[in-house]
N, C-alpha and C positions, 0 to 999 in steps of 0.2 A: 404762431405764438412765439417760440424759442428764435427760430429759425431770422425770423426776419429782427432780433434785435443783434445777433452778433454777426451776420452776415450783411447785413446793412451798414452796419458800421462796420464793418470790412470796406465795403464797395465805398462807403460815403467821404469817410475821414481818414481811413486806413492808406487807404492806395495813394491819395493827393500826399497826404504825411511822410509816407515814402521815397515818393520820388521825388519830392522836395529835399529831404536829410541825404538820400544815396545818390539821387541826378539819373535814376535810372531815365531811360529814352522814349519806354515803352509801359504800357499797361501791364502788359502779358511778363516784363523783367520782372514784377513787383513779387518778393517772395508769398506766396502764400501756405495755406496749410492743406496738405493733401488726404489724410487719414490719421484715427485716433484708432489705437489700439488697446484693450481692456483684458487685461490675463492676471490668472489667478493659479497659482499652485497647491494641491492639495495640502502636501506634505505627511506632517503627523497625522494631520485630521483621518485620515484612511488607512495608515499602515497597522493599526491596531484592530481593524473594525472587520468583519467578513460576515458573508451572507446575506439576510435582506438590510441589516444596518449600515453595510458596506453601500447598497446600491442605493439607500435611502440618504446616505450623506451623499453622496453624489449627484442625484438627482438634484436635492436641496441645493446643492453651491450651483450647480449650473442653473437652474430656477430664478437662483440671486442675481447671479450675473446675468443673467437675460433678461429680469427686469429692470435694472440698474441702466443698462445699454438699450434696451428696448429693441433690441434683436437679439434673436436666437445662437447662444454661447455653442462652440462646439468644444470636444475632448481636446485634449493633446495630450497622444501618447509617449509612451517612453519610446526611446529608440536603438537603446540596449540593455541590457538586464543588470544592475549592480546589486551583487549578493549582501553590502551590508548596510543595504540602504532595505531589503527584502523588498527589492523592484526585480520587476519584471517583463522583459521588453515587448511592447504590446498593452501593456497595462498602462490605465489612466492615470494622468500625471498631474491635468491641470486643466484649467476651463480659458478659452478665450474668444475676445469681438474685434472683429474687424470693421468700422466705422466709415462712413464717406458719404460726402456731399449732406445734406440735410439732417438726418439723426446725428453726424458728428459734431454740427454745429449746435444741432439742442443737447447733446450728450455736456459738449466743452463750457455750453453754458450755464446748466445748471451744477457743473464744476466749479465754474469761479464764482458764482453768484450766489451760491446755495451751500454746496457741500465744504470746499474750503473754508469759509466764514463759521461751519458750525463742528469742525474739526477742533482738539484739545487742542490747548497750546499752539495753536497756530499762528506762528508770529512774516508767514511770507515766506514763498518758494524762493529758494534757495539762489542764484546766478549759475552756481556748478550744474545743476540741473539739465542745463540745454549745453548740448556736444559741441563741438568743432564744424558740425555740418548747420547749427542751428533747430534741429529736432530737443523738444522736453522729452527728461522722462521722471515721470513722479509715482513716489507712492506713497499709498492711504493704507495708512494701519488695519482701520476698521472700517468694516463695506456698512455697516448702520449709518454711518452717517448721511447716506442718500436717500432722500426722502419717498423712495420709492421701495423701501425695506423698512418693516415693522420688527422696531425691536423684541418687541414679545413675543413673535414667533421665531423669532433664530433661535438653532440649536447650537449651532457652531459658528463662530466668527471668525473672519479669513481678511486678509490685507488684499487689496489691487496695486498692479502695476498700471499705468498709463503711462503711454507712449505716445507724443503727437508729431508725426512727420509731416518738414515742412518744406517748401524749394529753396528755401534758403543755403545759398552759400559759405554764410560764414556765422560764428557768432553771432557776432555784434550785432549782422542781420537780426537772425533769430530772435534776441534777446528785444530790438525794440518792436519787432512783429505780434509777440505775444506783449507788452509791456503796450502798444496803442492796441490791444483786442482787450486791454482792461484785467490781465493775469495779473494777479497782487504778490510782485519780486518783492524782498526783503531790500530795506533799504540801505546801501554800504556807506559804511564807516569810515568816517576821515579821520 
């Protein structure tokens, strides 16, 4: 369903696109995208809460992001203790997904096709966005906006990071990798 519309146009339009504008030589030069990345940090939401509310908001975010991702969110802990943060080293930090091959492509595409379009004020990612290596990294305020979370039962709302790493060598790469996979860049001003 997902799978075969942005990965096909990967294979179809993508790859010839490329080594047409870079002159790559080869198929296999042609950058692609290796893993998407989906993390969430608790923060406030937990540092007030203890007992079964504690364990029951955590549950909940990890829940969210496992349905969102459609794979199973694991913790990530702290890894030292900061007393004025009242962290604890050991103790849950944050929830995240590690993405690849098939879910990454359904993930990324009801990203661009779904979730961003129904985001406030969304007027197009940014160009700053993707690094020096060509890798995005975006974030979404509110995880409601994926249509695999009902607003009526959140109790708590929590921002995503997304991370999409890709072989890309440089920007420029990067930039029209995602820009033929159909990412909606804001458009720069002359």
């Amino acid at each position: 369903m997902y799978m075969t519309d942005m990965k096909t146009k990967y294979e179809k339009e993508v790859i010839p696109a490329m080594r047409k504008k870079f002159g790559y030589s080869s198929i296999m030069a042609v950058p692609k995208m290796e893993k998407a990345v989906i993390n969430t940090g608790f923060g406030r939401l937990i540092t007030s809460r203890a007992g079964d509310d504690y364990r029951k908001t955590l549950d909940g975010i990890t829940q969210d992001v496992s349905a969102i991702a459609g794979q199973h969110a694991t913790l990530t802990k702290a890894k030292q203790s900061i007393a004025g943060f009242k962290l604890r080293e050991g103790s849950p930090v944050g929830a995240k997904v590690t993405l690849r091959g098939k879910r990454m492509y359904q993930f990324l595409d009801r990203l661009v096709n779904v979730v961003l379009p129904r985001s406030r004020d969304f007027r197009g990612i940014d160009l700053s966005t993707v690094d020096a290596k060509g890798n995005l990294a975006l974030g979404i305020k509110e995880h409601i906006f994926f249509p695999e979370i009902s607003p009526e039962k959140v109790k708590d709302m929590f921002g995503l990071q997304v991370t999409v790493q890709t072989t890309a060598q440089t920007k420029e790469e990067g930039i029209e990798l995602f820009q033929q996979l159909g990412f909606p860049f804001k458009k720069e001003e002359q």
